[in-house]
N, C-alpha and C positions, 0 to 999 in steps of 0.2 A: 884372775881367779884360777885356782889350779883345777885341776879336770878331775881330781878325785873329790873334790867338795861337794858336798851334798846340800839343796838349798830348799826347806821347807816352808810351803808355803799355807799358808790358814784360810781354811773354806769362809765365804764372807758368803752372805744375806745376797740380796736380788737389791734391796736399797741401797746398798754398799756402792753401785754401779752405775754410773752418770750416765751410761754409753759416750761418753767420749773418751777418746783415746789422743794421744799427738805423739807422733814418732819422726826420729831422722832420718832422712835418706840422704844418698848422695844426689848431688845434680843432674847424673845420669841417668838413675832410677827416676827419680821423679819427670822428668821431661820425658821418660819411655810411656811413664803412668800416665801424662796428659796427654798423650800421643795415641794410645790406643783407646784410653775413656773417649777422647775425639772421635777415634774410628769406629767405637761403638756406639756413636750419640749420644752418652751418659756423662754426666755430672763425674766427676774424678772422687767424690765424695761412694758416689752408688759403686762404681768401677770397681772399688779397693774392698768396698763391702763384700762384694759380689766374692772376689777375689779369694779374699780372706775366709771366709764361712766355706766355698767350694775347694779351699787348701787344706783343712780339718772337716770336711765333711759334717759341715754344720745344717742341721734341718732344724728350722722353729720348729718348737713348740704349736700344736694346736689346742685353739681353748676354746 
């Protein structure tokens, strides 16, 4: 993809959103990821959540 391309994307609805995601990694990422989900006693699942929301400075929503 060249670096000047512009790629727009369309605001979708809250139903739009399964929460799930599946992404690749390499074998090294992932074996770091259950490496440390381990040292932190969480589920690899919680781990990346965690991860991911505190990489974008994600705060739910309260309702």
């Amino acid at each position: 993809m060249p670096w000047n391309m512009v790629i727009q994307f369309q605001a979708a609805s809250d139903e739009e959103y399964s929460g799930r995601i599946l992404i690749r990694t390499t074998r090294s990422l992932h074996r770091a990821l259950v490496e440390r989900a381990r040292e932190e006693n969480t589920s690899l699942n919680q781990f990346i959540n965690y991860q991911l929301a505190r990489g974008i400075g994600y705060k739910p929503e309260k309702r």
